[in-house]
N, C-alpha and C positions, 0 to 999 in steps of 0.2 A: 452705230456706223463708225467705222475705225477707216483712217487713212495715213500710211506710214510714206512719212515723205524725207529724204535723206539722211536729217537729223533728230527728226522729231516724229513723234505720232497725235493726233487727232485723233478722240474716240469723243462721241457723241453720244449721251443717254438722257432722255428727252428734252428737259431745258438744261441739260446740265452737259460740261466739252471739259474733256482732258486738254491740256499739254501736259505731253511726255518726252521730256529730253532724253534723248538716243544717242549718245556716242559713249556705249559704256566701257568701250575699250581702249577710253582716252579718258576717262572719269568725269566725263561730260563737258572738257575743257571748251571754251568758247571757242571755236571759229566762226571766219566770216562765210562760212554756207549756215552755219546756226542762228546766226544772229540776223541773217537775211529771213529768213525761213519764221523765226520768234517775229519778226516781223510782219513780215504777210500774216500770219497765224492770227496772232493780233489786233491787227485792223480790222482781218476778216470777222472775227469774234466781234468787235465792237460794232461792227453795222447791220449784224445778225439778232432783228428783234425777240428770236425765236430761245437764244442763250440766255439763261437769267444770271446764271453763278460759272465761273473759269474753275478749274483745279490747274495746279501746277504743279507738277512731280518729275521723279525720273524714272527710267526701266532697270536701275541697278540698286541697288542697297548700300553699295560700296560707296555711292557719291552722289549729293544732289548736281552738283559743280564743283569743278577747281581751278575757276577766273579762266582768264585766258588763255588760249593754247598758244605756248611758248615755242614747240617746236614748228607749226605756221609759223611763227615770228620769228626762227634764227637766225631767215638769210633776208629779212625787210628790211629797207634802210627808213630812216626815221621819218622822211617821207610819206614811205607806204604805210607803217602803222598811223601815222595820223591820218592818213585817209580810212585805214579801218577802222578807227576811233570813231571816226562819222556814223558808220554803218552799227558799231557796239549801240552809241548812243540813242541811234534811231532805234534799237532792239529793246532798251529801258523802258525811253521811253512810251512806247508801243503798249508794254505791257503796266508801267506805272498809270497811263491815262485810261484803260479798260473802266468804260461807265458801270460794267456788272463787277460784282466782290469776285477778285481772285484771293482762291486758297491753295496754298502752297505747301504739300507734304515734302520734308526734310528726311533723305534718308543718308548717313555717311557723310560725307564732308560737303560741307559748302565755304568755301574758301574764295577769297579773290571775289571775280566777277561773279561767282557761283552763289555767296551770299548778298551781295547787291541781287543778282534777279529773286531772290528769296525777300529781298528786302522791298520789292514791287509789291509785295502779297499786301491783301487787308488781313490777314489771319496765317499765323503759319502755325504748323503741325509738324514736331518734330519727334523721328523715330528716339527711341532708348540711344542708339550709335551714334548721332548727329555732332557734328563739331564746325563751329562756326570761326569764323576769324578773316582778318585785314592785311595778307603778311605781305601788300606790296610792296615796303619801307625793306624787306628784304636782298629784294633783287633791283633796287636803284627806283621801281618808281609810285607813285601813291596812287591809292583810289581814284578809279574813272569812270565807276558806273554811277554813279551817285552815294558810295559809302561815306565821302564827309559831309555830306549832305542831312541822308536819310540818317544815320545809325545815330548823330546826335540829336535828331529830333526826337529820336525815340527812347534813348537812354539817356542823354543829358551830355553836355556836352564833356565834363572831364571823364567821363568812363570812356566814352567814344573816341578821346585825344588818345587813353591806356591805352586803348587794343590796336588803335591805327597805328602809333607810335613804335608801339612794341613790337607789332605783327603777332600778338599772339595770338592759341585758339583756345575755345571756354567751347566747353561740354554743352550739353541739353539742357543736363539743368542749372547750368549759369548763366545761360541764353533764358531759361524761364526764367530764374530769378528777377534778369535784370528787366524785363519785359519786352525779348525780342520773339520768345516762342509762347504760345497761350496754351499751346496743349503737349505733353508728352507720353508717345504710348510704346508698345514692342514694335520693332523695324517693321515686323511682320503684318502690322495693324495700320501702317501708317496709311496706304491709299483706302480703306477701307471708312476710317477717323475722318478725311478728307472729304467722302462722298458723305458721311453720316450729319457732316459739318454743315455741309452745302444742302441735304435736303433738310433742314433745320433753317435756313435762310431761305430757299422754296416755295417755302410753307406761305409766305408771308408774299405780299403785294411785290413785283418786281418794280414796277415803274418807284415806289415809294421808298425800296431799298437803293435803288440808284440817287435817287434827290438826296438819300442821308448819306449816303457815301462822297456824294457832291458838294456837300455842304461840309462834312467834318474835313475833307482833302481840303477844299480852296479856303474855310475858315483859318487852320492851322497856321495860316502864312501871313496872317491880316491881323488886326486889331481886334477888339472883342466888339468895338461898334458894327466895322463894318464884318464879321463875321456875321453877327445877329440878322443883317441884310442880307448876305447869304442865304439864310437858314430862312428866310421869311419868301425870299422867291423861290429857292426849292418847293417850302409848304406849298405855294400858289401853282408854280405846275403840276404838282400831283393833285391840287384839290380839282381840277375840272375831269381828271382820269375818269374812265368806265368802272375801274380796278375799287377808287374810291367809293361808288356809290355799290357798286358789288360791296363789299366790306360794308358797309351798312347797313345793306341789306341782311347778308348773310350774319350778324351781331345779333338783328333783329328778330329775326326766324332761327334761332339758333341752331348753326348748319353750319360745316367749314364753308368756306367761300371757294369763288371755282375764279381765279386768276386769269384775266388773258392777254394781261400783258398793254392793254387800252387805257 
């Protein structure tokens, strides 16, 4: 089931939901109807028991994103972007707290705002074309979506100082090197990689894949004790699941197991 809504598309195929960013004749540059819309999208998804796994892509090649649309912004006074900044932030957000694994195919540049929502993914998938980078230090102002946030958590922090600094942009495969991309394939493959990715995560207990996504996200930020407690209440919600004792059943009779999501 496919619903195309201003800026974006929904397409539903059975536990699994596209986002598809749609403004490909601005290279998907963020405006506040997208970042409205990534929002609703978003929530909607997260209270949908029926979703196991997000994708996140675009409908162009040319570009996953390219931060925010400047020319919405030429005539705001500083004002009004910080009130859109509300509205960016709730759109991060939104999509960085998704209890199910978003995967995110990279095709053409992700730039700006464009790679902070790439930088939401649990998993990105980037075409052969993809070019990542920070260049707000460019044009007067820094990262707003979470890039000095996330990108040093991920890379460390003096690589993450280079590229904010600098504004430069690294290719695909210096995005895999450094471990911001896990998989690279032809542009042409990318939503294809994406879906292959996700029913590979399917396969597996939904409710149990959420408690390890729950537990490696709020870990990250904590100590290694209380991380452990983390990781020990997660265990204890999934151990009363249906899904659990399914899975042990299905080990024992040796038979995939039939997930419901209980």
């Amino acid at each position: 089931m496919e619903t195309e809504w201003e800026t974006i598309i929904l397409k539903k195929k059975n536990h699994f939901c596209w986002i598809k960013l749609n403004r490909p004749e601005a290279l998907n540059a963020l405006n506040t109807q997208m970042a409205k819309e990534l929002t609703s999208a978003a929530q909607e998804l997260a209270l949908n028991p029926d979703i196991w796994v997000v994708g996140l892509s675009s409908t162009t090649d040319k570009a996953f994103g390219v931060g925010a649309d400047l020319k919405e912004r030429r005539d705001m006074s500083p004002e009004q972007i910080a009130r859109q900044r509300v509205l960016f932030a709730k759109a991060f957000a939104a999509l960085r707290d998704l209890p199910q694994p978003l995967v995110a195919g990279v095709k053409g540049f992700a730039l700006g705002g464009g790679f902070e929502l790439a930088l939401m993914a649990d998993i990105i998938i980037a075409g052969e074309n993809a070019h990542f980078g920070l260049p707000e230090v460019r044009v007067g102002l820094i990262p707003g979506g979470g890039g000095t946030q996330n990108l040093p958590r991920l890379i460390g922090k003096n690589r993450a100082k280079e590229m904010i600094f600098t504004g430069k942009r690294i290719s695909a495969q210096e995005a895999c090197a450094l471990g911001i991309v896990n998989k690279i394939v032809p542009v042409e493959q990318v939503d294809e990689a994406v879906w292959q990715m996700a029913e590979e995560i399917l396969a597996n207990a939904p409710i149990a894949v959420r408690q390890a996504k729950r537990a490696i996200d709020l870990g990250m930020d904590v100590d290694l004790r209380t991380g452990m407690q983390i990781e020990i209440e997660a265990f204890n919600v999934n151990l009363v699941t249906e899904d659990r004792q399914e899975g042990i059943r299905a080990f024992n009779e040796k038979r995939p197991p039939l997930w419901q999501g209980r």
